[in-house]
N, C-alpha and C positions, 0 to 999 in steps of 0.2 A: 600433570598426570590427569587423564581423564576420570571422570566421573564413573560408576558401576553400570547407571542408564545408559550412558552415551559407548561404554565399551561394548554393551551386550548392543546395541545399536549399529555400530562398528562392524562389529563380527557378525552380525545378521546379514549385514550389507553386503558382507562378501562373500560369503555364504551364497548369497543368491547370484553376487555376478560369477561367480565361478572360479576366477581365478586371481591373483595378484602381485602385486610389483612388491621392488624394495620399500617404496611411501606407504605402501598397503599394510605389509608387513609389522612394519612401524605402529600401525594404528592396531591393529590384530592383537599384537601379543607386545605393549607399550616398552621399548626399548627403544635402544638410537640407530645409528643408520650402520653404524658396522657388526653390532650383532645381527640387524635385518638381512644384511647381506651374508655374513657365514652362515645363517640360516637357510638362506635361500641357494647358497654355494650348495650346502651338504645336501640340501636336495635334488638339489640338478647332478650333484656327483652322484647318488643313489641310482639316479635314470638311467645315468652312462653306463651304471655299472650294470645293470639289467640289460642294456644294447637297446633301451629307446631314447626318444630325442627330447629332449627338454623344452619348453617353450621358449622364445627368445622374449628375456627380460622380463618375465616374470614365475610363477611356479600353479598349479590347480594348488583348489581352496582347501579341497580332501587330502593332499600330501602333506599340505601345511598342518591341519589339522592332525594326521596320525603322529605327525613329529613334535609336535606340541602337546602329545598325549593329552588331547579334549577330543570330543564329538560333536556330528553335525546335531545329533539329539539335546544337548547338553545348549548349544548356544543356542538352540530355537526354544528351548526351555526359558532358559535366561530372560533370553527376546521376550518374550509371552510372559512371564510372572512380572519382570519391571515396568511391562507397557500395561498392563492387566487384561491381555489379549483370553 
């Protein structure tokens, strides 16, 4: 299990590239790889279900984030008080 640094680390990371895979997921919100994946399922079914299109193989960092009930505020917080930014 990662450390509190290295997750708000983590989640900074992807935060900034935008978007992420099933490995990504993994590190975001620390679980195995089949809950990463129904995670990442229920997402992409949410899209379908709107009639837009999904990324292929992976999900944005903002969808992940609302389904995860956090914020982009909240991990740039994190980021910044454990790094003493």
């Amino acid at each position: 299990m990662a450390d509190v640094k290295e997750l708000a680390k983590a989640r900074y990371e992807l935060l900034v590239k935008g978007w992420c895979n099933n490995q990504d997921i993994q590190q975001f919100w620390p679980c195995g790889y089949r809950s990463a994946k129904k995670i990442m399922n229920e997402i992409n079914e949410e899209i379908a279900k709107k009639g837009k299109k999904a990324l292929e193989g992976g999900v944005h960092v903002s969808r992940l984030i609302k389904k995860l009930n956090t914020s982009e505020t909240k991990i740039r917080k994190d980021y910044a008080d454990l790094n003493g930014i």
